[in-house]
mmCIF file of the C-alpha atoms, coordinates in Angstrom:
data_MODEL
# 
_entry.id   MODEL 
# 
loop_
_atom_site.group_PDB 
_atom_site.id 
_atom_site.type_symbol 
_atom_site.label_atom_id 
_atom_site.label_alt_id 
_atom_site.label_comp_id 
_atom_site.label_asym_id 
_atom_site.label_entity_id 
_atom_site.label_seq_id 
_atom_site.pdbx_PDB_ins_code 
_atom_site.Cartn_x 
_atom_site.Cartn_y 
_atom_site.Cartn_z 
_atom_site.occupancy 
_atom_site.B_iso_or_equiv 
_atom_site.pdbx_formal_charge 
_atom_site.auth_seq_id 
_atom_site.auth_comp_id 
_atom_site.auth_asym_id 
_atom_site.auth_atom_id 
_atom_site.pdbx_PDB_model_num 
ATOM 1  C CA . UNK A 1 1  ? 69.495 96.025  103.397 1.00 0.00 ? 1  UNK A CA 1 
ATOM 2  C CA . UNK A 1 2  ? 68.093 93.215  105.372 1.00 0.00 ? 2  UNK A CA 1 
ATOM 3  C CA . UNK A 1 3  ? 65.504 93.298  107.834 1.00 0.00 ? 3  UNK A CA 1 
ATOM 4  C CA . UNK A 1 4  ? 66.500 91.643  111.496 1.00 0.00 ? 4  UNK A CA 1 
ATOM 5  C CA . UNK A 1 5  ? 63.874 89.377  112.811 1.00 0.00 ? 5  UNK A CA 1 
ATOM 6  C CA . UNK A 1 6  ? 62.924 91.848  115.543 1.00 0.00 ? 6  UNK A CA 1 
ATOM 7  C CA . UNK A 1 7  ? 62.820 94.965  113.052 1.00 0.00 ? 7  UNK A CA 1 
ATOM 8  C CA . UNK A 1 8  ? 60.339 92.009  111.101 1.00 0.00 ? 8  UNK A CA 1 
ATOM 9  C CA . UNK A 1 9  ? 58.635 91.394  113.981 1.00 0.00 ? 9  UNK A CA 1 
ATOM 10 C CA . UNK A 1 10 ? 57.632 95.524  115.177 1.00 0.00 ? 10 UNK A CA 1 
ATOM 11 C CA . UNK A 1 11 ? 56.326 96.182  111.373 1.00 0.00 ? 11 UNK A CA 1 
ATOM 12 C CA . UNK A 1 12 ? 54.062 92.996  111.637 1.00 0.00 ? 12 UNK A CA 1 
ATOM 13 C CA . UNK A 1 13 ? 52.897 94.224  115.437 1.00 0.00 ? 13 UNK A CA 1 
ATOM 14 C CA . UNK A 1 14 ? 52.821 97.471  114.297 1.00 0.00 ? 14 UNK A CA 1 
ATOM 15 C CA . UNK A 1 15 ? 50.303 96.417  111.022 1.00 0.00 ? 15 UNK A CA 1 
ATOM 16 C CA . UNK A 1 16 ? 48.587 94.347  113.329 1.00 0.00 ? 16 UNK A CA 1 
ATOM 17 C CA . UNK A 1 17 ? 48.183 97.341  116.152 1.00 0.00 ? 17 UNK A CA 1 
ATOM 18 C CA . UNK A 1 18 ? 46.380 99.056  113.108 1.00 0.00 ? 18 UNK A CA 1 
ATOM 19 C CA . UNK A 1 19 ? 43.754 96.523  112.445 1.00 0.00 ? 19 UNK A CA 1 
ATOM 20 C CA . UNK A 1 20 ? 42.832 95.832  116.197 1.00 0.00 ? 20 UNK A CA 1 
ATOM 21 C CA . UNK A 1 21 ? 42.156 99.715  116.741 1.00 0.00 ? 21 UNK A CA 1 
ATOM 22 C CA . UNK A 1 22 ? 39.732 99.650  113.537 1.00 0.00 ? 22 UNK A CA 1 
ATOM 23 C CA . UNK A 1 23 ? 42.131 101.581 111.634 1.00 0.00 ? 23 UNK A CA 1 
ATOM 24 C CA . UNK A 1 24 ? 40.395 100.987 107.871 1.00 0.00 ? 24 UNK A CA 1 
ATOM 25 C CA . UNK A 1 25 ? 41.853 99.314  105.478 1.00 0.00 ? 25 UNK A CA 1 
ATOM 26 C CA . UNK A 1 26 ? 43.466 101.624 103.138 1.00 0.00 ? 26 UNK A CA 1 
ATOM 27 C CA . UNK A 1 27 ? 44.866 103.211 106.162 1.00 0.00 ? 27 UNK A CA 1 
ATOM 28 C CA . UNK A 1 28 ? 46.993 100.090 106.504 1.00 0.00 ? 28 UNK A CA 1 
ATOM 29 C CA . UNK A 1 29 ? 47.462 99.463  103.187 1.00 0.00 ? 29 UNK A CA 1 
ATOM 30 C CA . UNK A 1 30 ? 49.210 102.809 103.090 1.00 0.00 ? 30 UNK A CA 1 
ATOM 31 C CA . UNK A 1 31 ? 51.451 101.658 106.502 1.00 0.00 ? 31 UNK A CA 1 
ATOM 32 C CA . UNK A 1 32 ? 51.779 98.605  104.447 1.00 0.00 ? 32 UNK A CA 1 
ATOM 33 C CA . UNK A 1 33 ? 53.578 101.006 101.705 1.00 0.00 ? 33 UNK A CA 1 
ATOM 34 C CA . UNK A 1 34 ? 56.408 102.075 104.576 1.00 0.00 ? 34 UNK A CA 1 
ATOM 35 C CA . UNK A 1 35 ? 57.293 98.234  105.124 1.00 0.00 ? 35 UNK A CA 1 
ATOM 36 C CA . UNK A 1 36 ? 60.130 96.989  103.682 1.00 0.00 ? 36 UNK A CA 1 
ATOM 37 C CA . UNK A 1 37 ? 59.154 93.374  101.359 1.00 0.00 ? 37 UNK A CA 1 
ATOM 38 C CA . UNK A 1 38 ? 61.674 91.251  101.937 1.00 0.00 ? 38 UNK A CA 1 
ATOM 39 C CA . UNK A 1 39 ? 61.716 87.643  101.898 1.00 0.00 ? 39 UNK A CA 1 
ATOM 40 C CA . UNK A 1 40 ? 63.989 86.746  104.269 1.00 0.00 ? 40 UNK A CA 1 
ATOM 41 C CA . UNK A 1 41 ? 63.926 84.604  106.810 1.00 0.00 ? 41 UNK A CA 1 
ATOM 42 C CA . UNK A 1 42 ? 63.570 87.255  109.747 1.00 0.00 ? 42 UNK A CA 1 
ATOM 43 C CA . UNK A 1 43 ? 60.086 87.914  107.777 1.00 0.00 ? 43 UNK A CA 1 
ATOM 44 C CA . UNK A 1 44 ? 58.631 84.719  106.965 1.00 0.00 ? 44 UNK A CA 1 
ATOM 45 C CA . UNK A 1 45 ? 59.473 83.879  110.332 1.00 0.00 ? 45 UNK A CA 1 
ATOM 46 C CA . UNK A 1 46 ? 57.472 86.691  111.822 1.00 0.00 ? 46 UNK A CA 1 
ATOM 47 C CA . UNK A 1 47 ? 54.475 85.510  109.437 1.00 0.00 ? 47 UNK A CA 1 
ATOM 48 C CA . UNK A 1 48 ? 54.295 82.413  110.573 1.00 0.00 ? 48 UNK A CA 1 
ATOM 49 C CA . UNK A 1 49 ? 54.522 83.227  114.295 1.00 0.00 ? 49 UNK A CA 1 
ATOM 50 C CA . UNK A 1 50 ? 51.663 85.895  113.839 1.00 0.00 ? 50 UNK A CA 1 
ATOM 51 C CA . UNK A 1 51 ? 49.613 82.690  111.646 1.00 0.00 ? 51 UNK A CA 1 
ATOM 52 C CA . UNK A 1 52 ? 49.986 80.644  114.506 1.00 0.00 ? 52 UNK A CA 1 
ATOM 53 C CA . UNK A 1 53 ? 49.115 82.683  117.173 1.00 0.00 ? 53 UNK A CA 1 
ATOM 54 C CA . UNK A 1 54 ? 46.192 83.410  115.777 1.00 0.00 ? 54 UNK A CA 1 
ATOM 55 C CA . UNK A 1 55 ? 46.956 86.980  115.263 1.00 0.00 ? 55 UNK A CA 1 
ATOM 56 C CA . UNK A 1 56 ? 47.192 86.918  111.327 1.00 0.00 ? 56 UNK A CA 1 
ATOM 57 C CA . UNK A 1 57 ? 45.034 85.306  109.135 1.00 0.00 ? 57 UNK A CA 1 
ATOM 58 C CA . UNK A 1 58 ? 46.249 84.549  105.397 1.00 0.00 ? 58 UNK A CA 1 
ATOM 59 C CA . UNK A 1 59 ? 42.356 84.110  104.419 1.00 0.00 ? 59 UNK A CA 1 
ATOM 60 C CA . UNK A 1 60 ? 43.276 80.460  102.661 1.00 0.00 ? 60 UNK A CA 1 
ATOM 61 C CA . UNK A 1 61 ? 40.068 79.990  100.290 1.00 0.00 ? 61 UNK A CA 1 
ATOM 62 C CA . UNK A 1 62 ? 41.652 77.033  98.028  1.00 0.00 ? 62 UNK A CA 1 
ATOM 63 C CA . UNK A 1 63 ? 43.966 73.986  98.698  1.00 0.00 ? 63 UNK A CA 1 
ATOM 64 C CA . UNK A 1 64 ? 45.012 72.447  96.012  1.00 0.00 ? 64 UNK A CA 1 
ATOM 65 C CA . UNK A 1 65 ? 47.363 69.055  95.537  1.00 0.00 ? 65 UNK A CA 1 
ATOM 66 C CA . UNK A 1 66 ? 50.819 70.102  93.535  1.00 0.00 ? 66 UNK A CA 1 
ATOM 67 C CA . UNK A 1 67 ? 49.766 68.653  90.725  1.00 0.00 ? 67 UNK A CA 1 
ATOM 68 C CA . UNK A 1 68 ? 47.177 71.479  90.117  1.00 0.00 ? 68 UNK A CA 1 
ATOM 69 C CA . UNK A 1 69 ? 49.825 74.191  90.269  1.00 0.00 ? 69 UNK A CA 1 
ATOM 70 C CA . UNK A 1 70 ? 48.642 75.408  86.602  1.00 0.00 ? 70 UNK A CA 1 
ATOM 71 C CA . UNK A 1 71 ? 45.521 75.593  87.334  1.00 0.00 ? 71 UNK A CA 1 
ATOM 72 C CA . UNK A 1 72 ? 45.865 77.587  90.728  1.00 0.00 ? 72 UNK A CA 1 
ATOM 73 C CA . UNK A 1 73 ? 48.044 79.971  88.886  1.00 0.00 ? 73 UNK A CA 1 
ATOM 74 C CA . UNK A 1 74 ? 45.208 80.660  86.257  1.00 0.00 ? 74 UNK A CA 1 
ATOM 75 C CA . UNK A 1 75 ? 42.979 81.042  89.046  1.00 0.00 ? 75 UNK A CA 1 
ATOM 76 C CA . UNK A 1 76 ? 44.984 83.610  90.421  1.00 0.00 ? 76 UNK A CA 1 
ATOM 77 C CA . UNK A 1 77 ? 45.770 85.361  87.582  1.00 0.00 ? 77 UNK A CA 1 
ATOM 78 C CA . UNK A 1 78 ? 42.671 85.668  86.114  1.00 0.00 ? 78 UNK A CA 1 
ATOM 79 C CA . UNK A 1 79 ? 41.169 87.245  89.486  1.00 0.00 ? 79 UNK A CA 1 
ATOM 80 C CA . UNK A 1 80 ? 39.059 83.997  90.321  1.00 0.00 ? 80 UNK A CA 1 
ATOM 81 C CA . UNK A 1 81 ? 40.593 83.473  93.600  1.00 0.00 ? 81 UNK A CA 1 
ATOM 82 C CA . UNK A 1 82 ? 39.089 85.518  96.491  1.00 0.00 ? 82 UNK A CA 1 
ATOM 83 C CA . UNK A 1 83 ? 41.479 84.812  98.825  1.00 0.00 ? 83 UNK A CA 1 
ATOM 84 C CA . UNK A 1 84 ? 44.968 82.983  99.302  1.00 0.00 ? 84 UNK A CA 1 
ATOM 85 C CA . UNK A 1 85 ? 45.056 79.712  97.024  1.00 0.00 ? 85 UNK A CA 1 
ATOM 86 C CA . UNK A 1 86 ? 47.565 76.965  98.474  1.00 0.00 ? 86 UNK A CA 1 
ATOM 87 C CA . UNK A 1 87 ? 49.259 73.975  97.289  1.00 0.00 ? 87 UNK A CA 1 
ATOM 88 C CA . UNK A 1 88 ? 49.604 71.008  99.355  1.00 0.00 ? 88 UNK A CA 1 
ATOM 89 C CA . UNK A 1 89 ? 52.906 69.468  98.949  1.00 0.00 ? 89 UNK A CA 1 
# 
């Protein structure tokens, strides 16, 4: 089944209604559980509206350049990273 970009769009509101009302964090990890993951367009596109509006924050703690892909991944594998590790392109 895939998600519409306005079904995407209420779950990320929804999430995001959570964390401004102080709900804790495994409380929305558990309303995390009852979203659909799908990587469609609809979604991605709700992601990056919420990451430019401010309203989401991906937590970005390492850009690398491409050519460090191997590295990044063994970064993120072995639980080094701390938050979202990029690639510039």
């Amino acid at each position: 089944m895939s998600m519409s970009a306005e079904s995407a769009n209420r779950h990320m509101e929804f999430l995001l209604t959570l964390r401004r009302r102080g709900i804790g964090d495994q409380a929305v990890l558990r309303a995390m559980d009852e979203v659909p993951r799908e990587r469609t367009t609809a979604v991605l596109s709700a992601l990056v509206r919420l990451v430019a509006e401010g309203a989401l924050d991906p937590y970005v703690t390492d850009v690398r350049p491409f050519e460090e892909a191997p590295a990044a991944m063994r970064a993120v594998e072995g639980g080094h990273a701390l938050g979202k590790v990029a690639l510039r392109v």
